[in-house]
Every structure is written in C-alpha cells, then in structure tokens.
C-alpha positions as CSV (number, residue, x, y, z in Angstrom):
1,X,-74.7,-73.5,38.8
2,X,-75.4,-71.5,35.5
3,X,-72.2,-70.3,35.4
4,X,-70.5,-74.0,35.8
5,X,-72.7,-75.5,32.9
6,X,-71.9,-72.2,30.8
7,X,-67.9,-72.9,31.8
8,X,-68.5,-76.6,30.9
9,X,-70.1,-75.6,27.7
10,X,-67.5,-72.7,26.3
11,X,-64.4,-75.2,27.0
12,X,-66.3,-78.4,25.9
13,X,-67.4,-76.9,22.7
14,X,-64.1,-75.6,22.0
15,X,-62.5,-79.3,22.3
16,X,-65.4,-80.8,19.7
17,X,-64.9,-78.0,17.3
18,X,-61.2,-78.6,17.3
19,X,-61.7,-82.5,16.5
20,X,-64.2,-81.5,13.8
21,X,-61.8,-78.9,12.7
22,X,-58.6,-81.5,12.0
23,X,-61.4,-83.7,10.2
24,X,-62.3,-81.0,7.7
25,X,-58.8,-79.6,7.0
26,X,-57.9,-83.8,6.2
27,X,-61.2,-83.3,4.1
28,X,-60.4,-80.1,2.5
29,X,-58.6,-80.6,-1.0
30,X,-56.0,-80.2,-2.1
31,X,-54.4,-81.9,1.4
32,X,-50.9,-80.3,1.5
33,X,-48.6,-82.2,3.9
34,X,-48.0,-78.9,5.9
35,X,-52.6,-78.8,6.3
36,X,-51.9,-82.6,7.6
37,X,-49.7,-81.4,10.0
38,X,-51.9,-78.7,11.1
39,X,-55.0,-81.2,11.3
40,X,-52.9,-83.7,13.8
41,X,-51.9,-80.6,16.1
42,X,-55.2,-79.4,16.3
43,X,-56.2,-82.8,16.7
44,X,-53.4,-82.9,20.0
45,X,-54.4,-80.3,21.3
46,X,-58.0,-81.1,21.5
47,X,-57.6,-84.0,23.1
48,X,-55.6,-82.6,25.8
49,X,-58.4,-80.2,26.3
50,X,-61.4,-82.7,26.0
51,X,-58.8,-84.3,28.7
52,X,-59.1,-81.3,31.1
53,X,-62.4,-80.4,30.5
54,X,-63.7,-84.1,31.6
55,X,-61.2,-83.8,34.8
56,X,-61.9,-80.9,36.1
57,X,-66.0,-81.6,36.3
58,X,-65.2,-85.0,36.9
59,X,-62.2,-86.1,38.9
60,X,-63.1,-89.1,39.4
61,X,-62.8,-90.2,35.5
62,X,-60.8,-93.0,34.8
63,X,-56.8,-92.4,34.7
64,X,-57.0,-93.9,31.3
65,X,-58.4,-90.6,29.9
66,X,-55.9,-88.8,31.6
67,X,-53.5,-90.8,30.6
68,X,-54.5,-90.6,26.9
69,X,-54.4,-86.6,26.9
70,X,-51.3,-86.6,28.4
71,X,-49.9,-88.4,25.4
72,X,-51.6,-86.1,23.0
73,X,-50.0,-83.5,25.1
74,X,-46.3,-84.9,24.6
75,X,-46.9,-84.8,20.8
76,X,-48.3,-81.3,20.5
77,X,-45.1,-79.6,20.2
78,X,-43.8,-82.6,18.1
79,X,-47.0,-81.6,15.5
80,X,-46.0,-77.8,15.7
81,X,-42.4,-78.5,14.3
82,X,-43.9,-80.9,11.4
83,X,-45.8,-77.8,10.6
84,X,-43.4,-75.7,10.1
85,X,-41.1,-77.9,8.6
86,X,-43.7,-78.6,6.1
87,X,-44.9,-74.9,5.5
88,X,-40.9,-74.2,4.7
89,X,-39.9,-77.5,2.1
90,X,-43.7,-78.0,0.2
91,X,-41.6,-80.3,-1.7
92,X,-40.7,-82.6,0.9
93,X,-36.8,-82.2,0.0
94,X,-36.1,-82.8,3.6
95,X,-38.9,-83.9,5.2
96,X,-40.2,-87.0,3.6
97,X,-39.6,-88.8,6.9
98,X,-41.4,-86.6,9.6
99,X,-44.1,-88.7,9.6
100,X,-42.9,-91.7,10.5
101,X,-40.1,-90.5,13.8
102,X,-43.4,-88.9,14.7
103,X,-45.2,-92.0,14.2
104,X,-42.0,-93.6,16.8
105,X,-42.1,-91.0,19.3
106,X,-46.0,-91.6,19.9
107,X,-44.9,-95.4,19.8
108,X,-42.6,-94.8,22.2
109,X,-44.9,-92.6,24.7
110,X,-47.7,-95.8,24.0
111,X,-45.5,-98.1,24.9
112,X,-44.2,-96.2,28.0
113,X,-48.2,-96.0,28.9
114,X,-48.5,-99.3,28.7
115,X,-45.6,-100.3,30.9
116,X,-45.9,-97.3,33.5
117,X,-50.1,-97.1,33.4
118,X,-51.3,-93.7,35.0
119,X,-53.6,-95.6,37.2
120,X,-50.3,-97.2,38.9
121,X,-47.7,-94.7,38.6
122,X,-50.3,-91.3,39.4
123,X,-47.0,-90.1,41.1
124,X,-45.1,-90.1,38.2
125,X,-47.4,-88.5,36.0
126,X,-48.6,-85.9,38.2
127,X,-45.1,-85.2,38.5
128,X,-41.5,-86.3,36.4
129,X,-43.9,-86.9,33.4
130,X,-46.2,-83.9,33.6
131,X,-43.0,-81.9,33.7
132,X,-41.0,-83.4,31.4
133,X,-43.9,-82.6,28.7
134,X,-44.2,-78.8,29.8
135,X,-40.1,-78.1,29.3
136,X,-40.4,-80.7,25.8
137,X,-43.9,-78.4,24.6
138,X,-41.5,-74.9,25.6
139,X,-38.4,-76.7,23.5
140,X,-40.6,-77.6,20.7
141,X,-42.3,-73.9,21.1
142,X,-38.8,-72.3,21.0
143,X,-37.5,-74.8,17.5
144,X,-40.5,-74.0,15.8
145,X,-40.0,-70.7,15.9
146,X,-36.3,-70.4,15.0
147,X,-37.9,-72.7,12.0
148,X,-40.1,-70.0,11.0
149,X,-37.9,-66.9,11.5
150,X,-35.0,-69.0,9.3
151,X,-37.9,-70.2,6.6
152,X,-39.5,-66.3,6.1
153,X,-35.4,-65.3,5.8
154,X,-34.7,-67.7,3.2
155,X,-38.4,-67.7,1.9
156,X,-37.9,-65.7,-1.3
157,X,-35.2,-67.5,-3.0
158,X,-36.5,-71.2,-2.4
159,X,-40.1,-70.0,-3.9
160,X,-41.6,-70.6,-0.2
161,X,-45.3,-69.5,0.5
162,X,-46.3,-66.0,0.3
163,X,-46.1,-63.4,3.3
164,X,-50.2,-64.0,4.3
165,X,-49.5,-67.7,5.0
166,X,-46.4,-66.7,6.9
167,X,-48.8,-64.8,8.7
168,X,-51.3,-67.9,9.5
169,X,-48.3,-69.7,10.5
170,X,-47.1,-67.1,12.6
171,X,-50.3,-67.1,14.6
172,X,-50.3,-70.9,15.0
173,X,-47.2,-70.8,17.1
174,X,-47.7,-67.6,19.0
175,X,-51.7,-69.7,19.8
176,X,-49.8,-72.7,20.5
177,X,-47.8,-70.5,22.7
178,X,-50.9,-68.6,24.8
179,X,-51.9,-72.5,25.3
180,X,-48.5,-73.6,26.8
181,X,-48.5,-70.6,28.8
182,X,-52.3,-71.0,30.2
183,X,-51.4,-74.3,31.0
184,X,-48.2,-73.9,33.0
185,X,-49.8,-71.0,34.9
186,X,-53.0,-73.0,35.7
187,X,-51.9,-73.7,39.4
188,X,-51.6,-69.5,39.7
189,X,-55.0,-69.4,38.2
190,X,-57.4,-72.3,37.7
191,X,-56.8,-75.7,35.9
192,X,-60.0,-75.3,33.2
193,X,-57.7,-72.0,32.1
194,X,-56.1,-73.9,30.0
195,X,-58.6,-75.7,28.1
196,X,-60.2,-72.0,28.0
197,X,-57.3,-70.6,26.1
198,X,-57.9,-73.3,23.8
199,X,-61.3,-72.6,23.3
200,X,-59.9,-68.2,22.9
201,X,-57.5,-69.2,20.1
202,X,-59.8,-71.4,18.6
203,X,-62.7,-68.9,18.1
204,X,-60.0,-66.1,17.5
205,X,-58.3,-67.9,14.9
206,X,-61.8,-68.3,13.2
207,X,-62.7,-64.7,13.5
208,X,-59.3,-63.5,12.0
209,X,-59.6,-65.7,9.2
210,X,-62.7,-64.5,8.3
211,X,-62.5,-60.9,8.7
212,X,-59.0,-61.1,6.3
213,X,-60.9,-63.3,4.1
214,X,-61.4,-61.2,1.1
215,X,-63.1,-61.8,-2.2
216,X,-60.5,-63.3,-4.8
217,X,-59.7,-60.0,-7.2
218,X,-61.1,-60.3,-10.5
219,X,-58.6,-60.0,-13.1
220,X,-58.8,-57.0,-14.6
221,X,-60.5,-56.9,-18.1
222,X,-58.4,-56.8,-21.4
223,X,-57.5,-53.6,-22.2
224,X,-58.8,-52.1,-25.6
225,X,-56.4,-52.6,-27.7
226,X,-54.3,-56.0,-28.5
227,X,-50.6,-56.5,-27.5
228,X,-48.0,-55.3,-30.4
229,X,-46.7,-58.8,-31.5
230,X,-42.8,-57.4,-31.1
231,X,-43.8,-56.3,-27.0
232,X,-46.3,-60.4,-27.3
233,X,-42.8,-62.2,-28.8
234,X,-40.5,-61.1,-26.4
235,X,-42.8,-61.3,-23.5
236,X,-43.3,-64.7,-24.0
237,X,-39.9,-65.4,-24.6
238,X,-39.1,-63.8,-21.7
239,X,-41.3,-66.2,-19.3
240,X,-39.8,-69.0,-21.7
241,X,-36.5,-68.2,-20.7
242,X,-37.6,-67.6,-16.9
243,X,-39.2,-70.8,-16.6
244,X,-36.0,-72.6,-18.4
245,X,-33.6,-71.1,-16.5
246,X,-35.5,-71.3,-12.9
247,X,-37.9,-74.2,-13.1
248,X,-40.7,-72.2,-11.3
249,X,-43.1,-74.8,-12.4
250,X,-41.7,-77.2,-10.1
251,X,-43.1,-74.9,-7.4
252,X,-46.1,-76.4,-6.6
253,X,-47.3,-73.4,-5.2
254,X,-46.7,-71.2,-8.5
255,X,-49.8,-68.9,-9.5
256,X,-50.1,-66.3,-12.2
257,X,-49.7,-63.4,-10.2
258,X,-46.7,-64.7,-8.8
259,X,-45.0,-65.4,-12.5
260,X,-46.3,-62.0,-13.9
261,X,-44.3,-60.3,-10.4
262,X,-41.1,-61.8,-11.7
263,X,-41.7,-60.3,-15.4
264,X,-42.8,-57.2,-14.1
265,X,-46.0,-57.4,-16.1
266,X,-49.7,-56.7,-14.3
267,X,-51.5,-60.2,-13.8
268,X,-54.0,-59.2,-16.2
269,X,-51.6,-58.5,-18.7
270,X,-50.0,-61.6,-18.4
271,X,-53.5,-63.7,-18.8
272,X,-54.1,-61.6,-21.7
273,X,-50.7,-62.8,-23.1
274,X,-51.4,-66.5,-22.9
275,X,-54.2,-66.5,-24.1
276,X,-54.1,-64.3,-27.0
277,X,-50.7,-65.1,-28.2
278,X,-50.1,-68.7,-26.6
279,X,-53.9,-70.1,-27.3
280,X,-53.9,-71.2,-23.7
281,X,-54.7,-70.2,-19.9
282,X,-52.0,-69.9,-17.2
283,X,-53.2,-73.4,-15.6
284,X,-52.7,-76.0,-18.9
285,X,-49.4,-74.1,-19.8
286,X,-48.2,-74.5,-16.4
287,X,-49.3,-78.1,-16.2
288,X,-47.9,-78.9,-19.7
289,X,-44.4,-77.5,-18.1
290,X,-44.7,-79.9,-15.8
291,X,-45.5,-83.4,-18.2
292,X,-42.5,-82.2,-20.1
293,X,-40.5,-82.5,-17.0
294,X,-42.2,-85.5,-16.1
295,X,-41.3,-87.0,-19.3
296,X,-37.9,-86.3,-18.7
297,X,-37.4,-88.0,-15.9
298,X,-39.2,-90.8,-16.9
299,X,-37.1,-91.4,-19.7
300,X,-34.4,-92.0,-17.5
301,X,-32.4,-95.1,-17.8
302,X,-32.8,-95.9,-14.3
303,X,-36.5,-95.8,-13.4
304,X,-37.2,-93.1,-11.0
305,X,-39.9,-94.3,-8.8
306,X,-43.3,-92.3,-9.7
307,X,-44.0,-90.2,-6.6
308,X,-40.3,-88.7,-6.9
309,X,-40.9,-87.5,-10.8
310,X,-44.8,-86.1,-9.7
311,X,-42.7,-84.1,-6.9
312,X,-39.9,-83.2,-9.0
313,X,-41.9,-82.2,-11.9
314,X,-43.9,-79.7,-9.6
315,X,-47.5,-81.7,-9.2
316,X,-49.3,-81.1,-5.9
317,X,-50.3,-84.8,-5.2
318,X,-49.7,-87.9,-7.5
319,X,-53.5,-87.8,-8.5
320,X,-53.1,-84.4,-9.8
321,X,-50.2,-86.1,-11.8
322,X,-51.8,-89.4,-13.2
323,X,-54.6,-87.2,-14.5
324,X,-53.0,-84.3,-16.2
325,X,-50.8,-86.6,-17.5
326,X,-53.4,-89.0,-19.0
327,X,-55.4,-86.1,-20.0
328,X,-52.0,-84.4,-22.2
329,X,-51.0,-87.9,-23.2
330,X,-54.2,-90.3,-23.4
331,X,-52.1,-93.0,-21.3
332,X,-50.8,-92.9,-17.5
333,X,-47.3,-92.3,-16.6
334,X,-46.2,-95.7,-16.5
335,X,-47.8,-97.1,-19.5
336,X,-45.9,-94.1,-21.9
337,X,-42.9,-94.6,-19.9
338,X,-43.2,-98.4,-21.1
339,X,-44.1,-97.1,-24.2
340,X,-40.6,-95.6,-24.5
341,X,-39.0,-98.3,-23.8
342,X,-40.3,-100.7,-26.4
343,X,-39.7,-97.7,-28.8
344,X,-35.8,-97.5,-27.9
345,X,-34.9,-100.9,-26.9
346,X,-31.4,-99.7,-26.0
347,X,-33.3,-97.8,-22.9
C-alpha cells in the first residue's frame, strides 16, 4: 500500500510541477516566443500525464479526462516543432503564423472530440486514434530534430542562439523522446511508466540546469592604464563599421561578449572602450542602434505597421520598443512618426 501512494505521489507530483512549470516560464520576462512554445509543450505533456496518472489509480474516471489527455497528447509533438522553429528564426522571419495552424489543429482534434466523444467511440480511441497519435508524436520527434541539426549547421551565420541553448534544446527533444518511448513500451512494462518518465525528465532537467548554472563572470576590471586614442579610434570605428555593414543589432539576442568575439577584443576591453571613449555602456549604444533603425523605417512613405519595425529594428518585444524609444525620444513611435509627417508634408 506504501508503495502505491509513494507511486501515486512521484508521478502526480511530477504532472503539478510541469503545469506550474509552463505558468512560470509564461511569467518569466523577457517571454521569447521560442519560452512560449516551451511552456505549451510542457503544458501537453503534463496533461497527458495528469491523464495517466488519474487512469491508472482510477479506471473508472470519466472518458472525458481521457479524452482531454489524449488531445494534449496529439499536440505534444506539434509544440516540440514550434520550439524549434522558434529557437532557430528569434525573429519570427518565418514563423509568425505557427501559432495560429497550431491553434487549427487543436480546433480540429476538439472538434473531432466533440463529434466522435471517447465515451461513445472507446474502440476507436483505444485503438485507430491512440495510434495515429503515437506514429504523429514519432513524425513530429523525427522533424524536430532534422530542425535542430539544420538550425545548429546554419546557426553561426544567421546570428542564432549560442552552443549552451543548443544544448537545452537538444535535451528537450532527446526528453520528449524518453517520454514517447516510455509510453509506446508501456504494454511491455507498465502503463504509469510513462507518466514516470515524465516525472525522470522533469526532475532531471531541473538538476542539470542547476548544476550548469554558474555565476554570471564578472567583467574583468579595467586594466591600469587607458586605451591609446589611435588603438580607441580605430576600435570603435571598427565596431562602427561591423554594425553598418552586418546589422548585428537587429539580433535580438546580441550581447557584449558576443560583439567583442567578432572584433577579437576581450569583453572587458570592449566595455572599457564604450565607456571611456564612447561615454556610454554596451546596453544604450546598442539600443540607440536600434531607434535609429526604427526611425528609418518609420519614415517610410508607406507606413510599416509598428510590430514589423520593433522586430526589424532588433527589439525583443514591442514594450521594450515603446519605451526605449520614448525614453531616446521623449514621444512614442507613432506620435514622432506623425511628427515627421507634418514636418515634410510631401511624406
């Protein structure tokens, strides 16, 4: 009996701690769209365990919990490749409408629900349907990581995310994996397995990001001496020129030690630079890079709508953008862009 209430415990807990786990990564700012995705395939996948977990110490639930993990179960691997698709293109270039086919698939397997209720049809979704979402989770499994593989390939030259979140992401799918695998082998084992391996990967997940959490590096302090003014002038011309030519500040993932890799200069030294021979820090240059572009676009004849030029211009989210823009400019984007206007009339 101990042991049953310790089983129910170990699985149940995992389930709970996977809804409250989606619910803090929505919390967590800054919400990237690829930490959405993540929060709605934990969210899947605890659901299809809470599903299990209720089943197998109470069979006689009611089908419509059943049914209602099995759904969350068909959209698993659907969340997985929104993941990954939004880990590789932060930008959104080609993934702006993710969202809303998977917002239609789920649609659809409601609406199939509704017309083909579990509680009348347990036939078909012990069987056709049970099946049909094991081979879709393996197709989805299989896409997502032909995703990955062609994203850390190409990763370098489109200013992707660095080789430690290819690693997270990397684990994501091989845990996603384990999960598939638990629960396609369940009738060779047990069917609370695979709400078990949910619970594993959840708990291991949490230990490995922990143990390679490390303190964030302090930048090293400012050597002795200043920087010559000829080696200051044409250092700074230099990351002129780099961020001219390559528009790294409309990688919204740009940090300091990333920019000081490309001028083959020590992050320190490159802090030192800004602020001793620019009179600023790395974070209000950066974000006045990105106004200047903003205020490109927006003088546009044709109005660009304003979550395009925040994206384009390399802000996170468009409340990053209305504030750093107010705060450069002492008016929101729209206002100076109508400001413009009545300034050159021909516009």
């Amino acid at each position: 009996m101990f042991e049953s209430y310790l089983l129910f415990f170990f699985a149940g807990l995992g389930a709970f701690n996977g809804v409250a786990l989606s619910l803090y990564l929505l919390w967590r700012q800054p919400v990237t769209p690829a930490q959405r995705w993540l929060a709605a395939l934990v969210l899947m996948l605890s659901l299809r365990t809470g599903k299990s977990v209720l089943f197998y110490f109470w069979p006689e639930i009611s089908k419509l919990v059943l049914q209602i993990g099995l759904t969350a179960c068909f959209l698993i691997g659907v969340c997985l490749i929104g993941f990954v698709r939004a880990w590789a293109d932060p930008k959104r270039q080609h993934t702006r409408y993710d969202p809303a086919l998977t917002l239609s698939l789920l649609a659809l397997a409601t609406g199939f629900g509704v017309a083909y209720p579990y509680t009348d049809n347990v036939s078909l979704w012990a069987g056709p349907v049970w099946r049909f979402i094991q081979v879709g989770w393996l197709v989805c499994l299989l896409v997502a990581s032909w995703l990955f593989f062609r994203a850390t390939r190409q990763g370098h030259a489109r200013g992707a995310p660095d080789a430690l979140t290819s690693t997270h992401v990397a684990s994501v799918i091989a845990g996603v994996a384990l999960i598939w695998l638990a629960y396609v082998t369940a009738g060779l084992t047990s069917y609370i397995v695979g709400a078990l391996s949910f619970s594993v990967v959840l708990y291991l997940s949490g230990v490995v990001v922990l143990t390679r959490r490390k303190p964030r590096p302090a930048i090293a302090p400012y050597q002795d001496r200043k920087i010559d003014s000829t080696e200051a002038e044409a250092a700074l011309q230099a990351l002129h020129k780099l961020m001219a030519d390559e528009h790294l500040y409309k990688n919204a993932g740009l940090t300091l030690s990333k920019v000081a890799s490309r001028l083959n200069l020590p992050p320190a030294r490159l802090s030192q630079l800004l602020n001793d021979n620019h009179k600023t820090a790395f974070k209000p240059y950066l974000a006045q890079l990105r106004i200047e572009a903003a205020k490109q676009l927006l003088r546009a004849p044709a109005p660009v709508p304003m979550e395009h030029v925040a994206e384009a211009s390399g802000f996170l989210s468009m409340s990053t953008f209305y504030s750093s823009f107010k705060k450069a400019e002492g008016m929101t984007p729209a206002a100076w862009r109508l400001a413009q206007t009545r300034l050159d009339p021909s516009s």
